[in-house]
VEXSERO-918131 format. One record per residue (C-alpha): x, y negated, z negated. Coordinates in Angstrom, 1 decimal, decimal comma. Example, Ala and Ser with C-alpha at 12.3 -4.5 7.8 and 13.67 -1.06 7.14 Angstrom:
2
<r><X>12,3</X><Y>4,5</Y><Z>-7,8</Z></r>
<r><X>13,7</X><Y>1,1</Y><Z>-7,1</Z></r>
***
This chain:
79
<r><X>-92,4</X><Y>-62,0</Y><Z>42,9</Z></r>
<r><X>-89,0</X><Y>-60,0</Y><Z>41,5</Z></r>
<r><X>-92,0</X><Y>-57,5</Y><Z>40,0</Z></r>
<r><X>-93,1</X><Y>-56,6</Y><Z>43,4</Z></r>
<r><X>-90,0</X><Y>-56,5</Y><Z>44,8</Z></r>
<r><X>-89,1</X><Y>-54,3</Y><Z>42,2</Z></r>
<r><X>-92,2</X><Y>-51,9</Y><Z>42,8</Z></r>
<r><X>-91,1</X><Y>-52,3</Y><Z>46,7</Z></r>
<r><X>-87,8</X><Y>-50,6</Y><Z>45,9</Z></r>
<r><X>-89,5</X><Y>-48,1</Y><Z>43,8</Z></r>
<r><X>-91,8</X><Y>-46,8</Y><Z>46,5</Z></r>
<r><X>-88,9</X><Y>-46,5</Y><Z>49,0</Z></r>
<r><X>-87,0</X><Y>-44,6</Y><Z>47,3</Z></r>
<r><X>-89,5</X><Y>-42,3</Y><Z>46,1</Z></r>
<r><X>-90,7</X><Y>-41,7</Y><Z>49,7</Z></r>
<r><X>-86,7</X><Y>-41,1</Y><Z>51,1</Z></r>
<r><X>-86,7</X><Y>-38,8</Y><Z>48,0</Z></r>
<r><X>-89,5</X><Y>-36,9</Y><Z>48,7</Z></r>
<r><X>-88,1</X><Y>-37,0</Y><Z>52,6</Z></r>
<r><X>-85,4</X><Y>-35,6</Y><Z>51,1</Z></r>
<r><X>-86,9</X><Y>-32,6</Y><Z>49,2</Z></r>
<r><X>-89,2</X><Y>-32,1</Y><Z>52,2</Z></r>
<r><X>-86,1</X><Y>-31,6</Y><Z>54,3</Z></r>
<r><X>-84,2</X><Y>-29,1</Y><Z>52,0</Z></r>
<r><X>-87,5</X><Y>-27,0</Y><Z>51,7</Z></r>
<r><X>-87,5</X><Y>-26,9</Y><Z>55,8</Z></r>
<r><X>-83,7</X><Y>-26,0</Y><Z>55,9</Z></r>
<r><X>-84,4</X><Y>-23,1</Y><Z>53,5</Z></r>
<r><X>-87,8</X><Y>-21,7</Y><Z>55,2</Z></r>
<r><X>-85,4</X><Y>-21,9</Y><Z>58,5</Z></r>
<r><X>-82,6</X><Y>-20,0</Y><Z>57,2</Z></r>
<r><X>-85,0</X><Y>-17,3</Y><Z>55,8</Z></r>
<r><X>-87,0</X><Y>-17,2</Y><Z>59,1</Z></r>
<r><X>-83,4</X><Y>-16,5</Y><Z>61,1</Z></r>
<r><X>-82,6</X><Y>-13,8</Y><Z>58,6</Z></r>
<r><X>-85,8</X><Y>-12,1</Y><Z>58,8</Z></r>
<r><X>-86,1</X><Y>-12,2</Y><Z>62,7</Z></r>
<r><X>-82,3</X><Y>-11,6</Y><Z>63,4</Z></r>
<r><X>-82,0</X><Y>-15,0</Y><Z>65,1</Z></r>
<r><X>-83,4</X><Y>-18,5</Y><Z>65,8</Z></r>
<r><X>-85,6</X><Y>-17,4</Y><Z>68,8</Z></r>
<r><X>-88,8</X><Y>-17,8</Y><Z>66,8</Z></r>
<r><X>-88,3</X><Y>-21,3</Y><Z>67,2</Z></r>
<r><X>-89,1</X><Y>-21,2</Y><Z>70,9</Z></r>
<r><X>-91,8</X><Y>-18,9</Y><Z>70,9</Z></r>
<r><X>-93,9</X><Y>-19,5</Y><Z>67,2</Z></r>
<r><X>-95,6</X><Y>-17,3</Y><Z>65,3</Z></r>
<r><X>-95,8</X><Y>-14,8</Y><Z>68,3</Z></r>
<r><X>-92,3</X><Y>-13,6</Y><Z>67,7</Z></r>
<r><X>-93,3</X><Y>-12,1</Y><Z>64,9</Z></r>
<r><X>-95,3</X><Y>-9,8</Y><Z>66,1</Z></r>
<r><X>-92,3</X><Y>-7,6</Y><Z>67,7</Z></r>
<r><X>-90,6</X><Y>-7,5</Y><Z>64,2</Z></r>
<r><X>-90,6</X><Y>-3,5</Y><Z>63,0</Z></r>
<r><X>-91,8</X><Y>-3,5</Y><Z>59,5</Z></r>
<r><X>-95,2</X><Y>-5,4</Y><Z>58,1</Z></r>
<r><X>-93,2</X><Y>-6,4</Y><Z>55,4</Z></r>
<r><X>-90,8</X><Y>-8,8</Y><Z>57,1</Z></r>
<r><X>-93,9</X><Y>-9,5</Y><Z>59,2</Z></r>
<r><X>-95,7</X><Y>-11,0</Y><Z>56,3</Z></r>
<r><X>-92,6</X><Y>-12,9</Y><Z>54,9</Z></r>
<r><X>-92,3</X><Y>-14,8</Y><Z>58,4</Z></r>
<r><X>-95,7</X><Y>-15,9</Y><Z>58,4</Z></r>
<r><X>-95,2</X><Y>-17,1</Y><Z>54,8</Z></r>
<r><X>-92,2</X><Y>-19,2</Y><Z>56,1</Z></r>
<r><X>-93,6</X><Y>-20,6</Y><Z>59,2</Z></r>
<r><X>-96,9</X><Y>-21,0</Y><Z>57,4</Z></r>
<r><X>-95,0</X><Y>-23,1</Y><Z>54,5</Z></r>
<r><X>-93,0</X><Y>-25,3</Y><Z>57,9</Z></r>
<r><X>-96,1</X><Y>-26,4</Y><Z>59,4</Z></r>
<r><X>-97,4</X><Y>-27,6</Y><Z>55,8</Z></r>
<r><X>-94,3</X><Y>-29,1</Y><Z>55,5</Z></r>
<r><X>-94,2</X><Y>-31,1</Y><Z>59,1</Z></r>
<r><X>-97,6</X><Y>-32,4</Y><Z>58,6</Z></r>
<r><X>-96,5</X><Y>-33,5</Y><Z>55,1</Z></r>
<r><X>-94,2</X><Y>-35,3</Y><Z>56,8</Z></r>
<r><X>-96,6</X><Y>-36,8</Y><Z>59,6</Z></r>
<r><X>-98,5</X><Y>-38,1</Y><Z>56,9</Z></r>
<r><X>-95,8</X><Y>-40,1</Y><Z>55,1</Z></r>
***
């Protein structure tokens, strides 16, 4: 019984770890989103925003980042 208990603890604290981690990689794809669009209106209007950004360059490195915070919500849906 104190084995499986044991292995209970184990697993929830991996998963609130890996919550964790999850959550720090969102905060940095959001910070990098608002300094490559000039501000957080991407988050009310997607992937379209990006679109009206001047250079193909900061184009591609917003799709990266909202590309990388959908994997990461469905990660989390998943879990």
């Amino acid at each position: 019984m104190y084995y499986i208990y044991l292995l209970l603890i184990m697993s929830v604290s991996k998963s609130k770890n890996l919550e964790r981690k999850l959550d720090n990689f969102a905060k940095e794809a959001k910070n990098e989103l608002n300094s490559v669009c000039g501000s957080s209106l991407w988050e009310s209007l997607g992937f379209v925003f990006f679109d009206q950004l001047e250079d193909s360059e900061k184009i591609a490195k917003a799709n990266f980042y909202y590309g990388q915070l959908q994997i990461i919500n469905e990660i989390k849906f998943s879990i």
